[in-house]
N, C-alpha and C positions, 0 to 999 in steps of 0.2 A: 186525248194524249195527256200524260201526266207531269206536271212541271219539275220531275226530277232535271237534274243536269246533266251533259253527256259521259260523264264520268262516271256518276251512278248510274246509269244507264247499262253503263258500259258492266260496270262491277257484278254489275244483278245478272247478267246476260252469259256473262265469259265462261259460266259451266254448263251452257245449253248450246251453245253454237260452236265448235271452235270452229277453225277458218283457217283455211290453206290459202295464202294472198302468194300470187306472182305478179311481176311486173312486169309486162309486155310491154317494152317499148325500147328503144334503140337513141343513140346520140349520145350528146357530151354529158360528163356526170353533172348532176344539179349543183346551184348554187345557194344558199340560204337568202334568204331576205332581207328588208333593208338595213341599213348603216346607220349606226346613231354617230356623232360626232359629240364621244365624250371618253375617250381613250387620251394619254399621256406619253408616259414612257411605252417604245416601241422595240419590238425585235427586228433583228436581223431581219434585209428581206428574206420572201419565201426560198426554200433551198437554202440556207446561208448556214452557220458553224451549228448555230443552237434550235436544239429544238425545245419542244414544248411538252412534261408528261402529266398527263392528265392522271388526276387522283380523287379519292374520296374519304372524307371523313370517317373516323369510324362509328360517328352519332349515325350515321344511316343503315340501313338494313342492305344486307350483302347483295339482292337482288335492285334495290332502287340504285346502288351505287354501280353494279353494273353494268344496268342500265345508260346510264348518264355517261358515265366514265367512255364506254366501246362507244359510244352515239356520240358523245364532242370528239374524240377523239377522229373517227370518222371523217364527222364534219370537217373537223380543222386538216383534215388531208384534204380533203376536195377543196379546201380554199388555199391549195398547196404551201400549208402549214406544217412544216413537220411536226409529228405526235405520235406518242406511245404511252398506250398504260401501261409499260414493263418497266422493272428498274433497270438504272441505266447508268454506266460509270462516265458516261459524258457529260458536259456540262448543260444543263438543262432547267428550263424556266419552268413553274410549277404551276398547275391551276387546279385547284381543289373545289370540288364539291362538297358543300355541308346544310345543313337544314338551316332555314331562314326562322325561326318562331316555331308557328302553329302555321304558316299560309306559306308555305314554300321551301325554295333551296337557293342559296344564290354560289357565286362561284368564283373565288380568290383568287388571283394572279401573282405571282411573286418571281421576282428576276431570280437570275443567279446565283445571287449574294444571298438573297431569302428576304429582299425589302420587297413589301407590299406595293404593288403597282396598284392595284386597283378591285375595287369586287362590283358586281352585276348581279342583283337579285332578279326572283323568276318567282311571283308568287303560282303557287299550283298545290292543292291541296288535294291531291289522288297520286297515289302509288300506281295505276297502269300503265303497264310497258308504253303503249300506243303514244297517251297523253304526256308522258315525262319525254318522248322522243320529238314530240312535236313542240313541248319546253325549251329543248337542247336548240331547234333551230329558231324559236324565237328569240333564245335569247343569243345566239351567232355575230348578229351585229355587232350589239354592245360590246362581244367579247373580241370580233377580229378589231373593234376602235381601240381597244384597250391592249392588243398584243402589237398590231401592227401602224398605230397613231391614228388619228383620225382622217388623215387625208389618204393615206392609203388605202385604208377600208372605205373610202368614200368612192376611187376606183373600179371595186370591186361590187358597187350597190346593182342590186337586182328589187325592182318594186313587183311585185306581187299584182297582175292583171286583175283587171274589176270582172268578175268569173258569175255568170248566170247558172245555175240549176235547173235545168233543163228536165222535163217529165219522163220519168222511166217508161222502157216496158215489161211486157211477158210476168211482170209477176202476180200468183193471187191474191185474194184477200188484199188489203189495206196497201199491199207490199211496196206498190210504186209510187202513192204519197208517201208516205212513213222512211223509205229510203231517202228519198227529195229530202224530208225535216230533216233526218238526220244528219247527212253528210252536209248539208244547208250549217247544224252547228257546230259541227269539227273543223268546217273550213273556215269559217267567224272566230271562233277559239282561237285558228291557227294565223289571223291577224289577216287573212282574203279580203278586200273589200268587195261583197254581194251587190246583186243587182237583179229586182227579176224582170227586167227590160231587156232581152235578148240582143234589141239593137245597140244597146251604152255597151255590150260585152266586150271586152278582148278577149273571154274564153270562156265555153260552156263545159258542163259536167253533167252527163245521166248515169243513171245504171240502168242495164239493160238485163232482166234476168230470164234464166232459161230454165225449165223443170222435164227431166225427164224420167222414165221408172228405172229403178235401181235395186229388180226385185221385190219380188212378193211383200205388200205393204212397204214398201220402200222406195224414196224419191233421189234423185241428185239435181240439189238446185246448186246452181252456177250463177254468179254474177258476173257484171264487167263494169267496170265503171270506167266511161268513156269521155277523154278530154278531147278537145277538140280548140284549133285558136280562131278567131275572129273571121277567116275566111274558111272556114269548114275545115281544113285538113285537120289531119289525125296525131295527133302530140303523142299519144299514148295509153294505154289502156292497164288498170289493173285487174288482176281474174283473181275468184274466190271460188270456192265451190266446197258443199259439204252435203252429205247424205242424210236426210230426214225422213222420219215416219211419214210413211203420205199421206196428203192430206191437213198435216197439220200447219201446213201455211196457208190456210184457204181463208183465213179470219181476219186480228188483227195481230199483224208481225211484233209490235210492242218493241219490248227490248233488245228482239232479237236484231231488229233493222240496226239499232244503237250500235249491237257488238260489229255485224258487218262493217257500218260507215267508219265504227272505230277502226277497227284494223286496215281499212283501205287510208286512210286519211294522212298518212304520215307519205305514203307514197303517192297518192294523189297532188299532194301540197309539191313532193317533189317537181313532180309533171308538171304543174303551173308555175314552178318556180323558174320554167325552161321557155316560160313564154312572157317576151318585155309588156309590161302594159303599154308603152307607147315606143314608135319605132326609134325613139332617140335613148332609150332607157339603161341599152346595154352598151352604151358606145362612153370612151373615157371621157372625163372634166379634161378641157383645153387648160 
């Protein structure tokens, strides 16, 4: 295996594979991960007069800020933040997206008035969708401490379950290690704490893949990458599936495992984001 990163990994791969990701699984929408206690000035609580419109710099390229912009924007709804990236003639707190340097993007906060509450860097040094979305929720914390103060975002903390990788099936060639590394470094990136001691787990992750003919020299492999929390039930699954020359996974999968784990990874994280690492995790500070 070659010591690129999962980002190049990813970059080399994204016009060999694409990838159809659905999310199979049901419940409350996710929460992002944990809460730094280093926010100030606070908004209204959630639901309250003002909301929040997310923006972008115009130093960034119209797809990265995209990017960023619909995905916090997002986020900050499910931590029932109001947000929009539309203009808007109400009064509204700003937060801006703009490139950090050469190693990232960080992200400006500004009240009403336009005084600087606070900024939150996020070093990441790739433009793919996947990885800049998995940016957005690492850097959530910092930003719900900096909108909502820090005791409030402290509330709202979700830790991230110590998450075993678990050995796939059904695939050829190299496919069911090479999956394991993979998704092994998205979920590390994405701040997981690993384990491959099954028993420390609160929650395991395989892929499980399936290959059937899809026509004359032609295969359709399917993946699932399946979570699972510490007494075995089923958190959630996400499905992939895309049509290959046959055969051509019979070796070693390379970059291709990269592009899958990437694209599952963002959703995956959500799924363990729905599982406490300890049963006291998700219950409020007295």
């Amino acid at each position: 295996m070659n010591a690129r990163s999962p980002a190049k990994r990813f970059s080399a791969a994204a016009g060999a594979l694409l990838l159809l990701v659905m999310l199979g699984a049901c419940g409350a929408a996710p929460r992002p991960f944990a809460v730094s206690n280093n926010g100030s000035d606070a908004l209204p609580p959630p639901g309250g007069p003002v909301l929040v419109r997310v923006e972008a710099a115009k130093s960034l390229n119209t797809e990265t800020a995209r990017v960023l912009t619909e995905s916090m924007a997002e986020a900050l709804k499910q931590m029932e933040i109001p947000a929009t990236t539309m203009l808007t003639a109400a009064p509204a707190h700003r937060l801006i997206a703009m490139a950090d340097g050469k190693d990232g993007f960080a992200w400006q906060a500004f009240d009403t008035s336009g005084r600087l509450i606070g900024t939150v860097a996020r070093p990441l040094s790739s433009d793919d969708t996947d990885l800049l979305r998995i940016g957005v929720a690492e850097a959530m914390p910092a930003i719900t401490a900096l909108l909502l103060g820090p005791d409030a975002a402290a509330d709202m903390v979700v830790i991230p379950p110590k998450t075993a990788i678990t050995p796939g099936t059904g695939a050829p060639g190299d496919g069911n290690r090479t999956l394991e590394a993979a998704i092994r470094a998205y979920l590390r990136d994405g701040g997981v704490p690993l384990t491959r001691r099954t028993e420390e787990a609160t929650a395991t992750v395989s892929a499980d893949v399936t290959i059937t003919a899809a026509g004359t020299g032609r295969q359709m492999v399917e993946i699932a990458w399946i979570v699972l929390d510490s007494g075995g039930n089923h958190v959630g699954t996400v499905r992939q599936k895309n049509v290959v020359a046959a055969g051509s996974l019979d070796g070693p999968w390379g970059d291709i495992a990269y592009a899958a784990a990437g694209a599952a990874a963002p959703e995956v994280l959500d799924l363990l984001s729905r599982i406490p690492a300890h049963p006291a995790d998700r219950t409020k500070k007295k």
